[in-house]
C-alpha positions, -999 to 999 in steps of 0.1 A, spaced: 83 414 31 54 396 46 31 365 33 3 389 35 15 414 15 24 390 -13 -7 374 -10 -29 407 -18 -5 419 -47 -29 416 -73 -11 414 -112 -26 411 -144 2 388 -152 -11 352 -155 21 342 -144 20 364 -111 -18 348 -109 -5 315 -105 25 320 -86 1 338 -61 -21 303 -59 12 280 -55 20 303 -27 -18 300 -12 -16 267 -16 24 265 0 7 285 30 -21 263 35 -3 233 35 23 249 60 -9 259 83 -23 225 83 8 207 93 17 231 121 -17 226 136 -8 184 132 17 190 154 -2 211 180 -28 186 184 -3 160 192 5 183 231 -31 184 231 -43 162 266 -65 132 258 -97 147 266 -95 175 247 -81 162 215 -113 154 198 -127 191 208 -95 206 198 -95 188 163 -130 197 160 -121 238 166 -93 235 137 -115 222 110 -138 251 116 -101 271 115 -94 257 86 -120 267 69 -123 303 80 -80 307 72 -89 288 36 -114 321 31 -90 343 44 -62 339 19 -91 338 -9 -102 369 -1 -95 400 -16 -98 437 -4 -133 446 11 -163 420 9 -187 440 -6 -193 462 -35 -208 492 -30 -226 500 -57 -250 469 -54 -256 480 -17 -295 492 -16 -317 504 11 -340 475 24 -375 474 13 -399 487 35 -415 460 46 -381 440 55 -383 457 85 -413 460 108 -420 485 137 -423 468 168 -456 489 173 -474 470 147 -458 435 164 -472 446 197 -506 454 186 -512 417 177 -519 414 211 -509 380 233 -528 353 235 -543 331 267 -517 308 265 -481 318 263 -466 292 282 -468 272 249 -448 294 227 -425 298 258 -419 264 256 -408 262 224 -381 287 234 -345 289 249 -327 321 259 -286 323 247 -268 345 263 -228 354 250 -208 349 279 -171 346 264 -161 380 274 -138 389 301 -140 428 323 -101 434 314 -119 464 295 -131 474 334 -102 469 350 -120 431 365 -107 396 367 -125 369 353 -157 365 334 -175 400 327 -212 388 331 -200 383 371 -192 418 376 -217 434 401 -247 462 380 -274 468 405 -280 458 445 -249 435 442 -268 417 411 -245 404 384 -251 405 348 -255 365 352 -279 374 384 -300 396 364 -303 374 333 -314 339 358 -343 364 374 -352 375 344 -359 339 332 -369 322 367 -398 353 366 -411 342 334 -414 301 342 -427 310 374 -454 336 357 -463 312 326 -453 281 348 -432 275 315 -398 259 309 -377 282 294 -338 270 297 -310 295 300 -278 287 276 -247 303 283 -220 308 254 -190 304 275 -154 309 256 -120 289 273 -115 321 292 -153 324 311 -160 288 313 -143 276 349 -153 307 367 -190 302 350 -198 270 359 -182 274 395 -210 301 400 -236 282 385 -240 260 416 -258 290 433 -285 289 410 -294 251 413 -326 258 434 -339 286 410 -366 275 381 -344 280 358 -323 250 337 -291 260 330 -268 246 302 -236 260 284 -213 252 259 -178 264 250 -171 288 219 -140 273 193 -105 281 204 -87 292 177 -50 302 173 -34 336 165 -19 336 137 18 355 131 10 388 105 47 377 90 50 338 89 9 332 85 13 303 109 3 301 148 22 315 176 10 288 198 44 263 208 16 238 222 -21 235 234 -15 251 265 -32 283 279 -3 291 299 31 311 304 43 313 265 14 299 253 -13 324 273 -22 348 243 -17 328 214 -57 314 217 -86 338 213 -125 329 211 -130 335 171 -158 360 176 -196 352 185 -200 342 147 -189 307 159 -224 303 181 -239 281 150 -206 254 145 -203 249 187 -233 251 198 -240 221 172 -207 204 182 -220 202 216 -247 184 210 -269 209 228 -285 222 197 -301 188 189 -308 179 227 -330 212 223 -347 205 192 -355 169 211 -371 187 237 -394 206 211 -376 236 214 -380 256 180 -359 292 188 -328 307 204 -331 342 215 -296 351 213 -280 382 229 -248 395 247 -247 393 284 -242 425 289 -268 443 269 -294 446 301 -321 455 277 -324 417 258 -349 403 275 -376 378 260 -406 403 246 -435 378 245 -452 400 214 -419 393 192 -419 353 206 -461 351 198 -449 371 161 -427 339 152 -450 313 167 -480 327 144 -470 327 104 -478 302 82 -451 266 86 -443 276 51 -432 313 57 -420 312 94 -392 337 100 -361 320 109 -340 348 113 -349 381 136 -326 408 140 -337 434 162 -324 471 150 -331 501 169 -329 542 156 -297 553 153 -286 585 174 -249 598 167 -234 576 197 -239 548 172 -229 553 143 -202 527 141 -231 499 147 -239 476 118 -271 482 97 -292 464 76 -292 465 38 -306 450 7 -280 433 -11 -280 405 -44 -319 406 -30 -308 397 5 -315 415 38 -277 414 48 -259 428 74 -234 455 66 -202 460 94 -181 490 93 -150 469 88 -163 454 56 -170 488 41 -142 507 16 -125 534 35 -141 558 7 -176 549 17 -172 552 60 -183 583 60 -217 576 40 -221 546 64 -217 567 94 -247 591 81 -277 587 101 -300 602 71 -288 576 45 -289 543 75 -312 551 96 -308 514 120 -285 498 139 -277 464 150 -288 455 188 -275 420 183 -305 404 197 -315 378 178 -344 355 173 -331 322 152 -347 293 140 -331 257 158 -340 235 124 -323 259 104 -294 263 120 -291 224 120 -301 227 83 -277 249 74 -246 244 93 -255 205 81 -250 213 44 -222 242 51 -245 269 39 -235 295 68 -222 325 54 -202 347 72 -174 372 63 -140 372 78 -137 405 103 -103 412 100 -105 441 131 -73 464 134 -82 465 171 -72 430 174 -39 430 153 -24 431 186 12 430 198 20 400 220 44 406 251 75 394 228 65 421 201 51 395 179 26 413 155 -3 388 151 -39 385 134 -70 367 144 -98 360 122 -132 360 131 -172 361 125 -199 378 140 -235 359 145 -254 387 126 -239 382 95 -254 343 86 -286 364 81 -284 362 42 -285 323 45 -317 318 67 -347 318 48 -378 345 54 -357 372 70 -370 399 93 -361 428 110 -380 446 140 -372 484 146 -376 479 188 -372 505 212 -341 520 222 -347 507 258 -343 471 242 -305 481 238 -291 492 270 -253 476 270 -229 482 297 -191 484 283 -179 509 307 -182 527 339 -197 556 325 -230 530 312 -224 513 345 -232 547 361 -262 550 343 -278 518 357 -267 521 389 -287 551 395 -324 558 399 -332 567 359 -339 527 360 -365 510 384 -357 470 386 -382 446 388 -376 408 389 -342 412 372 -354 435 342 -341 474 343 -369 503 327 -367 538 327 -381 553 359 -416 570 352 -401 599 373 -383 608 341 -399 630 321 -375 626 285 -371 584 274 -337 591 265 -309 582 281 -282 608 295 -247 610 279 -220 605 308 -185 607 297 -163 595 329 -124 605 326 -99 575 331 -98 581 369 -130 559 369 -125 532 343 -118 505 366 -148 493 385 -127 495 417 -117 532 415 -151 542 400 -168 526 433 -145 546 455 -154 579 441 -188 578 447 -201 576 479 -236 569 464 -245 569 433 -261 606 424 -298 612 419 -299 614 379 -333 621 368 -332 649 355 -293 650 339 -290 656 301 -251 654 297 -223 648 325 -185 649 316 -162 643 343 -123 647 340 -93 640 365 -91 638 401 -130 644 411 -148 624 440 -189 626 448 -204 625 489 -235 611 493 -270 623 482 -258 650 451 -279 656 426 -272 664 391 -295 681 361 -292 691 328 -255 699 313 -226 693 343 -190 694 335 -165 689 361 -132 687 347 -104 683 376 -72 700 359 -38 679 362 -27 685 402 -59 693 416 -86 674 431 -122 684 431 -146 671 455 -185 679 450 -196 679 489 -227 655 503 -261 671 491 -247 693 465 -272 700 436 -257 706 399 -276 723 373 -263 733 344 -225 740 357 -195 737 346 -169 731 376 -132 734 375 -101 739 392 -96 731 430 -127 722 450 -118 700 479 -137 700 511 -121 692 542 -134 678 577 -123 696 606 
């Protein structure tokens, strides 16, 4: 039987009570000695930073085996109150005034960068795969910024959140940029090690990152943003250089970019009531209802995750009547607090357990990892806030089908930012389910000899062998589903509307 299953046996038996805390205790003790003993293969330079990752591990595995069954209880959960969370209309109608280069100045732009394109069938760091005109996510982001210090002539820095899996490949690239107005910083996210679901103790043999040792590390979630950004030292080099906020967001959301009326909203409140935590949330449609929301909870805005909610409650979470908001995860945080808080270990995060990564290591070693997302410190900060933004603000690209999407001419880019093309008479964006044929970037690219005119598309499904020629054009509802054998291929200048396409279509030159 495993530790973990002993470990969540509850008993009304005092005795059972305190044979559970000797064994929490036992486990502990056993964790800490084991990770002793990995720091002594650690190389010189990296021992300090390595010590420094466990004592945040330490603390995170101490919760872990506190913790019992789901984080939150239910019946306490509430709706916010209305004025929690502001429309961004009302932000926006504030106006801007003549000089935002100062409040730009008191800002820096964070970007999550610890995420590889293994999900896109890429090597390497995903924010370096190619989205638009052979711009990268990283290309985008740098234009983005370069555009606003050039417009403002302000000094907005870039930070990148790099994880032990991005960071060489990052900072190799980086050297391209070092004649753009843009500063360019970054800092490594914890390395923490996976823990065995039996023994509760690392897989790890050593500190290495290779052969045995190459999945036994993970990046503990983007929760860990507030502990290694301030071991770095950048947090307080920023503060020094009067920055006051981070906007925070992940790479490759290609919507996050800095809106001036949010940055002047935070710039003008009272020193006493300044916001120090922003979370933009966006109207849910049925393609998110997974996403975290926002709830009132022991008189806290809080952030509620679908892994923290009781199995008999998912379905109540997943209504879109009773939460009407979802979590974009861009967010606008206060520097001083995060030094305040993470200063006097008042960062409050729950431990995401996710099934998805209690994976299976190539030895068939079933292992755990714990982690935090950056969302959920909101409770701590003081003066709370949401902003309901527009759905353009969240446009994240996690597969080829949302790659698709941007690629093609619903979006107009202009100096590194991507908006809905005028042309388009609906604001929303068309649901494209691509089949497993064009999950890899590499194989998607290949079936499409250019990227079709999607302007006016509503819904495209496509399913097995199926290849597009150049110049089609597709509207309203088109299904093209390829059965097992056959091979369709939609021929240059074809125009779809509303069609559904099967079979065997393959065009031949002759």
């Amino acid at each position: 039987m495993s530790v973990v299953s002993d470990l969540y046996r509850n008993s009304p038996n005092a005795g059972m009570v305190e044979f559970q805390e000797k064994l929490r205790l036992q486990q502990e003790n056993s964790m800490h000695t084991e990770l002793e003993k990995l720091l002594t293969t650690a190389k010189p330079s990296e021992a300090e930073i390595s010590r420094k990752d466990f004592e945040g591990f330490k603390k995170l595995f101490h919760r872990f085996l506190q913790e019992k069954g789901p984080s939150v209880d239910w019946a306490k959960i509430q709706r916010p109150p209305e004025d929690s969370i502001q429309p961004y209309e009302k932000i926006k109608l504030k106006g801007l005034p003549a000089d935002v280069a100062s409040s730009l100045n008191k800002l820096a732009v964070v970007k999550l960068n610890g995420g590889l394109g293994t999900s896109m069938g890429c090597k390497g760091p995903k924010s370096l795969i190619s989205v638009r005109n052979e711009n990268t996510f990283l290309d985008l982001t740098v234009q983005q910024i370069e555009h606003l210090n050039k417009s403002y002539n302000a000094d907005v820095p870039l930070v990148l959140m790099n994880s032990f899996n991005t960071d060489e490949d990052t900072k190799k690239i980086l050297q391209k940029y070092t004649h753009h107005r843009v500063k360019i910083h970054t800092f490594n996210q914890s390395r923490y090690p996976r823990i065995n679901k039996e023994s509760l103790l690392p897989v790890a043999t050593n500190m290495g990152l290779t052969g045995e040792n190459e999945e036994a590390w993970y990046p503990p979630g983007h929760g860990d943003i507030y502990t290694s950004f301030y071991n770095s030292g950048l947090l307080d080099k920023l503060i020094t250089e009067g920055k006051e906020y981070i906007f925070v967001s992940n790479i490759d959301n290609l919507g996050a970019t800095v809106d001036l009326h949010i940055l002047n909203h935070l710039m003008n409140q009272p020193s006493d009531k300044r916001c120090e935590f922003v979370m933009e949330v966006t109207d849910k449609t049925r393609a998110d209802v997974k996403g975290g929301t926002l709830t009132q909870y022991d008189g806290k805005l809080r952030l509620l995750e679908i892994a923290q909610v009781p199995k008999a409650q998912v379905d109540e979470f997943k209504s879109v009547t009773k939460f009407k908001i979802f979590n974009t995860n861009n967010l606008w945080i206060s520097l001083p607090a995060i030094k305040r808080l993470h200063e006097k270990n008042g960062m409050d995060m729950e431990i995401i357990l996710n099934p998805k990564v209690t994976i299976t290591l190539d030895g068939g070693l079933n292992v755990i990892q714990l982690e935090t997302a950056v969302g959920a410190a909101m409770k701590s900060f003081d003066n709370v806030l949401g902003i309901n933004v527009p759905r353009s603000r969240f446009l994240p690209v996690k597969t080829t089908s949302d790659l698709l999407l941007v690629m093609s001419n619903l979006y107009s880019m202009n100096a590194g930012s991507l908006t809905m093309s005028p042309k388009r008479e609906f604001p929303t964006t068309p649901h494209v389910k691509l089949g497993s044929s064009f999950t890899k970037v590499r194989d998607f690219l290949k079936r499409f000899e250019s990227i079709p005119d999607m302007l006016e598309l509503d819904h495209l499904t496509v399913s097995g062998d199926v290849t597009f020629g150049k110049q089609v054009t597709l509207k309203g509802t088109v299904i093209i589903i390829a059965n097992h054998g056959d091979r369709i291929d939609i021929p240059a200048g074809a125009m779809l509307e509303n069609k559904i396409v099967s079979g065997n279509l393959r065009i031949l030159d002759h």
